[in-house]
N, C-alpha and C positions, 0 to 999 in steps of 0.2 A: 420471486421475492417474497421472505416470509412476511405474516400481519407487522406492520408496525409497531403496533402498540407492544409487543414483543421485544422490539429493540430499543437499548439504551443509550444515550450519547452523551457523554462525559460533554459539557461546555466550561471550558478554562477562556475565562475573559475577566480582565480588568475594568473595562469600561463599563459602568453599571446601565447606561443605557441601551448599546449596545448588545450586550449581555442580555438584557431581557429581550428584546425587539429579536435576535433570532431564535432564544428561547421556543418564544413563542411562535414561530412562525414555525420550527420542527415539528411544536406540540399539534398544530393545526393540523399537519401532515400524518399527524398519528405518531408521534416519534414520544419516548417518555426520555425528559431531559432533565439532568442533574448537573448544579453548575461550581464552578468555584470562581473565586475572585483572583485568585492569586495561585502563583507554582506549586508554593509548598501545600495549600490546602487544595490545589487538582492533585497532589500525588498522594497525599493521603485520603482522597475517594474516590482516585483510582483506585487503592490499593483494599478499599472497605466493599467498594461497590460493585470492580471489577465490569466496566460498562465493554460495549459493544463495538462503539467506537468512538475515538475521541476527535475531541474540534478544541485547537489550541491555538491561542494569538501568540507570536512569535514574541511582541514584546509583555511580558508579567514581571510586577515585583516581584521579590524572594529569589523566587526561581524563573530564571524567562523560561521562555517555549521550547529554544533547542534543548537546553540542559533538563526540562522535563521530559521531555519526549525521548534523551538517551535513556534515562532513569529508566521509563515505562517498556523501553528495548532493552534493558536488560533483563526482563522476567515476562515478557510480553510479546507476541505477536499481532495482537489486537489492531486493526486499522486506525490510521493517525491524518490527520486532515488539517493542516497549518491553514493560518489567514496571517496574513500578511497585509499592513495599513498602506505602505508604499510598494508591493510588487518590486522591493527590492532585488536587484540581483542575487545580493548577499544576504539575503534574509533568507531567499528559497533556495539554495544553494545549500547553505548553512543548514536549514529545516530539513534537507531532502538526503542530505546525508548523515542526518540524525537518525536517521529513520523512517520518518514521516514516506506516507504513501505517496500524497498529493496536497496542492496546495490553492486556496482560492485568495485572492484582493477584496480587501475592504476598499470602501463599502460594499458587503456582499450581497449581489443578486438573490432571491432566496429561488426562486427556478434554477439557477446554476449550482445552488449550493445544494439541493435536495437531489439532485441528478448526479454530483460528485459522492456524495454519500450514498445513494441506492448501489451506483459503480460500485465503491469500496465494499458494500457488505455483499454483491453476489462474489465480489473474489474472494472473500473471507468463509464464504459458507457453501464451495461447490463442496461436495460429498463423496469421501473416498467409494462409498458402493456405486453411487453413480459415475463416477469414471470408471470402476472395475466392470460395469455393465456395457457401459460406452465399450472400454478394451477389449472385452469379449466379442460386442460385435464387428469392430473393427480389425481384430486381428494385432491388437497394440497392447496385448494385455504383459505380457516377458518383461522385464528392465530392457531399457535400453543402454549403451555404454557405450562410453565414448571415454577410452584410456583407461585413468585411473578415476574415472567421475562413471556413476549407476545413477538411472533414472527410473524409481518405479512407476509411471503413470497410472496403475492401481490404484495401490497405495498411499499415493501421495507422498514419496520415500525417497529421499535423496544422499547415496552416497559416495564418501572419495577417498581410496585407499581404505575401503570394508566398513570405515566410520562415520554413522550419519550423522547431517550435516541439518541442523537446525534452518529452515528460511519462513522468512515472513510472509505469509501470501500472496504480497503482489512479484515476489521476485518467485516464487513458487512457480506462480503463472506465468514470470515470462520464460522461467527457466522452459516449463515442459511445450512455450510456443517456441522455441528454439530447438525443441529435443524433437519438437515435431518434423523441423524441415531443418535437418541437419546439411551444413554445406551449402545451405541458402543464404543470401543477402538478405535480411527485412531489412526494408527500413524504417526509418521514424515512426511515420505515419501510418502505416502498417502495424506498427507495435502499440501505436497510442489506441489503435482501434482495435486491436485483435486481445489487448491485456489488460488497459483503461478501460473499454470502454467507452471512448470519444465516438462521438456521432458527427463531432465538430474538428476541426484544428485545435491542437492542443499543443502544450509547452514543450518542445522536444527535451527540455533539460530534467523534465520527469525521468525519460525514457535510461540519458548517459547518467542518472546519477543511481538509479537502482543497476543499472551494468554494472557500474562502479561497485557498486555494495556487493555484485551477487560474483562479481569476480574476487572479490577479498575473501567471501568462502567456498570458492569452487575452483580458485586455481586463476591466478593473472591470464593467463593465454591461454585460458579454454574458448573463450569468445574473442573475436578477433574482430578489429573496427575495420571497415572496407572506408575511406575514406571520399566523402562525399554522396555515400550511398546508405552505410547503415553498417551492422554489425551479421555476425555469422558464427556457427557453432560448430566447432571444427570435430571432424569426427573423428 
């Protein structure tokens, strides 16, 4: 994990109490935090500041949370970290297929919160030479393919029908844990651990709703749901 104080975290929160009390509590960790009150002013420092990763309350004036966080996916990869007041179904649902990486409940823990965020920025900053170092010694360093979908594990290169394919880092990562064990069942729990990061149980619907996103650009039936057991990467 790099220095902290090196990384930036966009906080978009309405609640000025709120607001400050995790602030601060990033700051303590060494994290430098820049905040907005509201949508429309986190998407314009988003787009001045250009932070690291963002933490957005799903509900904001102007602009709520899912509609900023499309925004920020449209010109953005940057990790996205919803909070959520009620652990609504449809709130993280809604957040998760906006984009959003991952998602925590208010009132938030700040030991859960800081370990959801350390998560999101080692998937944000593995290093194309250090996987092309890894490939080397492994013998994984070629594309892999499967059809009309190319996997550089290199690289960091994803393409389908010769034309790459844009992904955001956590579906990056789970793409190339699929590309690793082609023809394999993972499940859940397996993926929450092997691409999250969980050391704990964690929310399966993390898991089907980046499926979801990362089959919309690689092809509906390239990943295949094994029902009751998980998903699989058809070779």
């Amino acid at each position: 994990m790099p220095d902290t104080s090196a990384v930036t975290v966009l906080l978009v929160e309405d609640d000025e109490v709120i607001r400050r009390s995790v602030a601060l509590a990033l700051e303590r960790y060494g994290y430098r935090v820049t905040t907005a009150a509201d949508g429309l002013d986190g998407l314009e420092r988003f787009r001045d500041d250009r932070p690291d990763l963002l933490l957005l309350d799903v509900m904001l004036p102007g602009l709520d949370g899912i509609g900023l966080c499309r925004r920020i996916r449209e010109t953005s990869t940057a990790p996205v970290l919803m909070m959520s007041a009620r652990g609504d179904s449809l709130d993280v649902v809604s957040g998760l297929e906006a984009g959003a990486d991952d998602y925590v409940v208010k009132p938030v823990d700040t030991a859960v919160l800081v370990a959801r965020i350390r998560s999101l920025l080692r998937r944000a900053t593995f290093a194309p030479a250090q996987q092309r170092e890894q490939g080397a010694r492994t013998g994984t360093a070629d594309r892999l393919v499967f059809g009309d979908l190319a996997v550089d594990p290199a690289a960091l290169e994803v393409y389908r029908d010769g034309e790459e394919i844009a992904l955001a880092p956590t579906e990056l990562r789970l793409l190339l844990e699929f590309a690793q064990h082609p023809g394999i069942v993972l499940d859940r729990q397996t993926l929450l651990r092997n691409v999250w990061d969980y050391g704990w149980d964690g929310d399966s619907r993390v898991v089907d709703l980046c499926v979801q996103r990362l089959r919309k650009k690689i092809g509906a039936d390239r990943i295949e749901t094994v029902r009751g057991f998980g998903y699989k990467l058809r070779r």
